[in-house]
C-alpha positions as CSV (number, residue, x, y, z in Angstrom):
1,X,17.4,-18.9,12.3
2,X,17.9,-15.8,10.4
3,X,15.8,-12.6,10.6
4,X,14.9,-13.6,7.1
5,X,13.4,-16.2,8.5
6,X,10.9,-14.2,10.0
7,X,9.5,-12.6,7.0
8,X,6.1,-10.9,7.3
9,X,3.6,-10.2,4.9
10,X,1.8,-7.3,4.3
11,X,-1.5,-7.1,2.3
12,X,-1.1,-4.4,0.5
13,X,-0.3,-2.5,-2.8
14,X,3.2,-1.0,-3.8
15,X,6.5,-2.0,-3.0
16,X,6.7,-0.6,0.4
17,X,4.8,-1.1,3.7
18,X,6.4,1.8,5.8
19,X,3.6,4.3,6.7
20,X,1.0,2.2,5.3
21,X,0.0,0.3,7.9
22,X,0.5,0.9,11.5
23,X,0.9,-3.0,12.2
24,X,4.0,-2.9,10.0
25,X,5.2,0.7,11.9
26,X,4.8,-0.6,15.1
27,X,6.7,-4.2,13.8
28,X,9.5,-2.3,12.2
29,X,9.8,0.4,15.3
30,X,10.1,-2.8,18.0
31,X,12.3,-4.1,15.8
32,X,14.7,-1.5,15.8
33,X,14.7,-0.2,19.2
34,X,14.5,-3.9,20.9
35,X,15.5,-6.8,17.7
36,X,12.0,-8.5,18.7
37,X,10.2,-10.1,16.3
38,X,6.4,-10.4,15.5
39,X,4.8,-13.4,15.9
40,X,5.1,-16.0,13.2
41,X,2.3,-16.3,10.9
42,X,1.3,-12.2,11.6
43,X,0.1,-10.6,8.2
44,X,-0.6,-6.8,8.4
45,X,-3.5,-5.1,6.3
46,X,-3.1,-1.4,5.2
47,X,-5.0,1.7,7.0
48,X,-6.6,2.3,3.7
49,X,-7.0,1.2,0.2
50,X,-4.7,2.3,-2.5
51,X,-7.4,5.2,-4.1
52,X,-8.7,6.3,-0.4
53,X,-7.8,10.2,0.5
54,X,-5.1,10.6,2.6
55,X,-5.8,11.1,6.0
């Protein structure tokens, strides 16, 4: 099985998830430093909705 196999989802607006939502950071960070995967089945929501102020 491929890491494409392992595709996550995000809920989210936009074409990128980096720096949207801290579930996908800390996903991506593990990822890179160790090559673990999240669990399969794991959806990440963003911090904050598209209009909200930044923080």
């Amino acid at each position: 099985m491929g890491v494409s196999d392992y595709a996550r989802r995000a809920d989210g607006v936009g074409h990128g998830a980096r720096g949207h939502s801290a579930c996908i950071d800390g996903a991506l960070n593990v990822y890179s430093s160790d090559g673990a995967l999240p669990a399969e089945g794991t959806v990440c929501e963003p911090d904050r909705g598209p209009f909200d102020p930044m923080p």
